[in-house]
FIKOLZA-1660 file (N, C-alpha, C; in steps of 0.1 Angstrom, whole numbers, plus 5000, padded with zeros to 4 digits):
% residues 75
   i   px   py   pz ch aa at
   1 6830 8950 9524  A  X  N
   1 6824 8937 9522  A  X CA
   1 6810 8939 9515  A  X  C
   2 6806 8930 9509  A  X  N
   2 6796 8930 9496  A  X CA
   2 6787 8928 9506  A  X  C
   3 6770 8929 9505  A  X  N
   3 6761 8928 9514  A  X CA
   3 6750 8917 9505  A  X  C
   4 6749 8906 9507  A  X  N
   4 6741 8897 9498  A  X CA
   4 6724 8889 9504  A  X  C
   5 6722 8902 9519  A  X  N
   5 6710 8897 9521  A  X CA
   5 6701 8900 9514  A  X  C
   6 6696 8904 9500  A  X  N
   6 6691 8904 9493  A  X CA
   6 6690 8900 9481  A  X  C
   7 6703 8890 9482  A  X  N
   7 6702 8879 9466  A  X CA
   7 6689 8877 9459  A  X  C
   8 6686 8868 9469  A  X  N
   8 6676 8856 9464  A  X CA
   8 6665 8867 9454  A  X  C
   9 6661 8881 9465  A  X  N
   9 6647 8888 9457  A  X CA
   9 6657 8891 9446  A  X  C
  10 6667 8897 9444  A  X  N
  10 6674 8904 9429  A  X CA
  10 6668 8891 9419  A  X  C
  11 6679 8878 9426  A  X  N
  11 6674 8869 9418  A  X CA
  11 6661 8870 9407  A  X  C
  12 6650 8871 9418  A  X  N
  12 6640 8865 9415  A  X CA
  12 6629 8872 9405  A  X  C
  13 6639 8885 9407  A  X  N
  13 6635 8900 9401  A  X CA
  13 6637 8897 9383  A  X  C
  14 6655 8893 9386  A  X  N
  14 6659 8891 9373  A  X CA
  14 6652 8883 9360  A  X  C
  15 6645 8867 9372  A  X  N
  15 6646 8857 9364  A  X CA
  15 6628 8864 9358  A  X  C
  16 6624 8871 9364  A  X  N
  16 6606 8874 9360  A  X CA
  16 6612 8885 9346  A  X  C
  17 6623 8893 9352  A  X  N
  17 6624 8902 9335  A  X CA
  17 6628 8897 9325  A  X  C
  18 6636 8883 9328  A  X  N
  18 6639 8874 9318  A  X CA
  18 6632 8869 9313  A  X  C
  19 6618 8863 9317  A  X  N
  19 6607 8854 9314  A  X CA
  19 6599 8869 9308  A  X  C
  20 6599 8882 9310  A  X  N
  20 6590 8886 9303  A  X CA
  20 6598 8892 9290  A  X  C
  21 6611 8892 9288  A  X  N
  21 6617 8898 9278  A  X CA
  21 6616 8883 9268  A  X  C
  22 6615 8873 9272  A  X  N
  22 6613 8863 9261  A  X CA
  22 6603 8861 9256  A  X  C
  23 6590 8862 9268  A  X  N
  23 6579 8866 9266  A  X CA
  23 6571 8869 9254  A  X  C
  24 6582 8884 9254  A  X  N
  24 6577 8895 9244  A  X CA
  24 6583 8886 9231  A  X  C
  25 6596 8886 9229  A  X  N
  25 6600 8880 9224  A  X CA
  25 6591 8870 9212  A  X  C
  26 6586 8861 9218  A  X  N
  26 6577 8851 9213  A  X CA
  26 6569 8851 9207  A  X  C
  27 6563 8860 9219  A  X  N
  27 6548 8866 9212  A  X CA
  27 6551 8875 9201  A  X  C
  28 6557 8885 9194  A  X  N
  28 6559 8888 9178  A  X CA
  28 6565 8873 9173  A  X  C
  29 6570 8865 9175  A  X  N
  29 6573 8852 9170  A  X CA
  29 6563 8842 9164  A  X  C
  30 6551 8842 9176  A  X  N
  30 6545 8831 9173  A  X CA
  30 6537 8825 9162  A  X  C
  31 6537 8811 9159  A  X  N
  31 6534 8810 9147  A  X CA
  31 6544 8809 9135  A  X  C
  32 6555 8813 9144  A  X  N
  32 6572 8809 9134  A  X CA
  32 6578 8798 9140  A  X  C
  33 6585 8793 9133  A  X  N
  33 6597 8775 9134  A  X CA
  33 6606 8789 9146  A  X  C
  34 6610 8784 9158  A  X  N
  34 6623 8785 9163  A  X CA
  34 6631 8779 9156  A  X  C
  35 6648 8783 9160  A  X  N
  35 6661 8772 9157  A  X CA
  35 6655 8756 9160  A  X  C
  36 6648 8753 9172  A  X  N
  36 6649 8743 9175  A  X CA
  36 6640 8730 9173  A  X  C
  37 6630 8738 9160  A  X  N
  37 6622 8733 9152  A  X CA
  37 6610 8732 9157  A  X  C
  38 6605 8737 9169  A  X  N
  38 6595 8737 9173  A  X CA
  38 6591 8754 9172  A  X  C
  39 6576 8758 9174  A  X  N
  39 6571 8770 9172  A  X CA
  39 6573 8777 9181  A  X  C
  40 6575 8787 9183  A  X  N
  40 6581 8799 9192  A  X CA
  40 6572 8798 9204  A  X  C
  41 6557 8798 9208  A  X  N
  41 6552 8798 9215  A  X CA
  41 6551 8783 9221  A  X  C
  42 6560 8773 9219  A  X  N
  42 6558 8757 9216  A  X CA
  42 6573 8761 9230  A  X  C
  43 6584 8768 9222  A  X  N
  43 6594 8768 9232  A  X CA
  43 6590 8776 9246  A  X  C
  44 6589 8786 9243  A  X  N
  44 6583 8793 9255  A  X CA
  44 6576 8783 9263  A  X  C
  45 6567 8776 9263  A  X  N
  45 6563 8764 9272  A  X CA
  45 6570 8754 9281  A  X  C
  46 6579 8750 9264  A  X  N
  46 6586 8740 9271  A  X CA
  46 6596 8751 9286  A  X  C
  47 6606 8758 9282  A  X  N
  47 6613 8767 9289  A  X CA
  47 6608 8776 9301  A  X  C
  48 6595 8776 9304  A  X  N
  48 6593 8786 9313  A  X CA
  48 6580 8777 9324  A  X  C
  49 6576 8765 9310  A  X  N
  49 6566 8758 9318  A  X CA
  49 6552 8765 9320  A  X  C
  50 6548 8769 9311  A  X  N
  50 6536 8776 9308  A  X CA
  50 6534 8780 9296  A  X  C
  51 6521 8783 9292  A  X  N
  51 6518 8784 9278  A  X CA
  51 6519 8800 9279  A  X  C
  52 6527 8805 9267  A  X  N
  52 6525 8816 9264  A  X CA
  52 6511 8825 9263  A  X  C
  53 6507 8821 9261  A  X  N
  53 6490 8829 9258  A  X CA
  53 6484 8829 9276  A  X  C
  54 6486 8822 9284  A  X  N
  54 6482 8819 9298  A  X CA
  54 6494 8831 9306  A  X  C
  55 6505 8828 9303  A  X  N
  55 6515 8840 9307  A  X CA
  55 6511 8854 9305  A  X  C
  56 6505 8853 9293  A  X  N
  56 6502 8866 9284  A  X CA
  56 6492 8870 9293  A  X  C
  57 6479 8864 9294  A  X  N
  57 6471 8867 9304  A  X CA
  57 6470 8872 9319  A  X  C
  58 6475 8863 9325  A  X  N
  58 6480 8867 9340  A  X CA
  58 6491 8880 9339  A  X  C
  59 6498 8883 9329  A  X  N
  59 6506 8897 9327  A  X CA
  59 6493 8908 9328  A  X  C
  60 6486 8905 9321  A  X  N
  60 6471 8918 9314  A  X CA
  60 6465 8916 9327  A  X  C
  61 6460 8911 9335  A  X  N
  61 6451 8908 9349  A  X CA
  61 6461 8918 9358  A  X  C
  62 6473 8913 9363  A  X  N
  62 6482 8919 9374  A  X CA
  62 6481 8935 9368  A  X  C
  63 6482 8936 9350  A  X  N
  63 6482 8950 9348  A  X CA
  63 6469 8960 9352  A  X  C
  64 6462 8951 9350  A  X  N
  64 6448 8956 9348  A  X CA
  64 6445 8959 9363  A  X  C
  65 6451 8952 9374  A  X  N
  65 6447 8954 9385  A  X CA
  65 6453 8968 9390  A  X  C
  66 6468 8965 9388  A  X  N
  66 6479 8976 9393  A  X CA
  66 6472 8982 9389  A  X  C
  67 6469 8991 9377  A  X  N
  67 6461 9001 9367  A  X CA
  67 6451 9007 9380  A  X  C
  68 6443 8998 9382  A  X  N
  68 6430 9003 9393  A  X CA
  68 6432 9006 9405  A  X  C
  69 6440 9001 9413  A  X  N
  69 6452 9004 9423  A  X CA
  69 6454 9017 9426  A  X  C
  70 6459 9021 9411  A  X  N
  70 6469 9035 9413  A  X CA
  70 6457 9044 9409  A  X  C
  71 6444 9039 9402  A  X  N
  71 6434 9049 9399  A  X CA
  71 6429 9052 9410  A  X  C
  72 6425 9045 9421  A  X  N
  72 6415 9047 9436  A  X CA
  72 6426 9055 9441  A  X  C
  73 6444 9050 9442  A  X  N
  73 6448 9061 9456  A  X CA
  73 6450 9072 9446  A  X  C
  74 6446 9077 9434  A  X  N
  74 6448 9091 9430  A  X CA
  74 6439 9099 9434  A  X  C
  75 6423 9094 9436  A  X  N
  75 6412 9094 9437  A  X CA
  75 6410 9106 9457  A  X  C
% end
């Protein structure tokens, strides 16, 4: 039997690498028409519900932190 008390986090694992593979995506995009006539960073908004460049940031913060994190327990 399959064990699925752990859905929801895979889930939720998935949908954050999906939001940052489109992310990336975009961002070399931005400033170009998507298919759907709106600008690459225009869709990312609509679809994720956040502005790309504010995504982009809170990505650089969480890294920046992690980064310091693993500098002090090397320490």
């Amino acid at each position: 039997m399959r064990d699925y008390s752990n859905w929801r986090e895979k889930w939720e694992a998935d949908q954050e690498h999906r939001r940052l593979c489109f992310a990336r995506y975009c961002w070399v995009r931005r400033g170009q028409v998507a298919p759907s006539g709106a600008l690459w960073e225009e869709a990312f908004e609509k679809r994720e519900g956040i502005s790309l460049s504010q995504y982009a940031a809170e990505r650089m913060k969480e890294r920046s932190q992690r980064e310091k994190q693993e500098s002090r327990s090397k320490s």
